[in-house]
N, C-alpha and C positions, 0 to 999 in steps of 0.2 A: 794819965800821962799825956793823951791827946789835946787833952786843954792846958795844959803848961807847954807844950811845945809849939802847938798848930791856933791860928785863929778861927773865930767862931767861921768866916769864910770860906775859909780852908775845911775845917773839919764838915761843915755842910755839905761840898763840894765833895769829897772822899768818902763820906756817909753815905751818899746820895748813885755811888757808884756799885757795879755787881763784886767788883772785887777792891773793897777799900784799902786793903792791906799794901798793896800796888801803889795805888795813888798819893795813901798816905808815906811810904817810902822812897819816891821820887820826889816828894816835897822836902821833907828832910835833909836828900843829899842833894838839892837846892838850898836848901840854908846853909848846908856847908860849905857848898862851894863858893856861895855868895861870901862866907866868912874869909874862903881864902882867898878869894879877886880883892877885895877890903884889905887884907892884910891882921887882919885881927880877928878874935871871936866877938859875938853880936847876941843880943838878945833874942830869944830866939821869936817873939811876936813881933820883934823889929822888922823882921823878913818873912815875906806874906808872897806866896803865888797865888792871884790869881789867872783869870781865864776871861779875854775879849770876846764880845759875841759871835767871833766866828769858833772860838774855842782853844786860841792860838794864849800859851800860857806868859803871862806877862809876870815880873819881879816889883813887886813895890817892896819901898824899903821906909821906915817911918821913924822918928826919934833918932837917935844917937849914929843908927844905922843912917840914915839920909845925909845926916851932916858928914858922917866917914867917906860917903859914896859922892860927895859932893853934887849931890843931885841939881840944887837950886844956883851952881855953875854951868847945868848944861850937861852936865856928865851923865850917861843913860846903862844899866845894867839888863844886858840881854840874859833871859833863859832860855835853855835847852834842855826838855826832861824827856825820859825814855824808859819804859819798863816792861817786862813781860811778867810771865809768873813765878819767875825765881829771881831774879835780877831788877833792881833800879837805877839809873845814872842820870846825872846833872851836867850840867857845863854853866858857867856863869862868865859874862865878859862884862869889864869894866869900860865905855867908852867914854875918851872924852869929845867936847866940841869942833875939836879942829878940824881944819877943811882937809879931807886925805885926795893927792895930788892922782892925776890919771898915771897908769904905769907905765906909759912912754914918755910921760914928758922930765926924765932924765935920762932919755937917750939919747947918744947922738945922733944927727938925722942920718945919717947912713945907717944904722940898727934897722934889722925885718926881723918881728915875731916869727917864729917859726914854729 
């Protein structure tokens, strides 16, 4: 089941750890959630975590999934995974390029954070 769901990078990754069953279950419900930021379900080698060298888990998306995520406009899917021993969770954001404004600059100038 692990090679039909996960990629060979993934599953080296999860193998390679003391409790793989963790690892590999927080990746999963990263595919999922990537499916729902997407809006549709996705192949599931389409949607690959891996891991930057500092360890910080990053979302690549390849085939059919890249084109849905609009990647090659600039659009960028963050992960967020988390697990202990009985629990796994994901979060998946779909960003796109545009420039997001500072949070004062549609106040009026008499506006004070408080």
């Amino acid at each position: 089941m692990a090679a039909r769901l996960f990629t060979e990078r993934e599953r080296a990754y999860c193998d390679g750890r003391g409790d793989p069953a963790a690892h590999y279950a927080a990746r999963f419900a990263a595919k999922e959630a990537a499916a729902k930021a997407l809006g549709r379900w996705l192949r599931w080698q389409e949607v690959e975590i891996a891991n930057d060298p500092s360890g910080r888990p990053r979302l690549l998306v390849h085939g059919e999934a890249a084109a849905l995520a609009g990647v090659s406009e600039g659009n960028q899917l963050i992960v967020s995974l988390s697990h202990s021993r009985d629990y796994a969770v994901a979060s998946v954001l779909l960003v796109g390029p545009q420039e997001i404004a500072c949070p004062d600059e549609n106040l009026p100038p008499e506006s004070v954070w408080t």
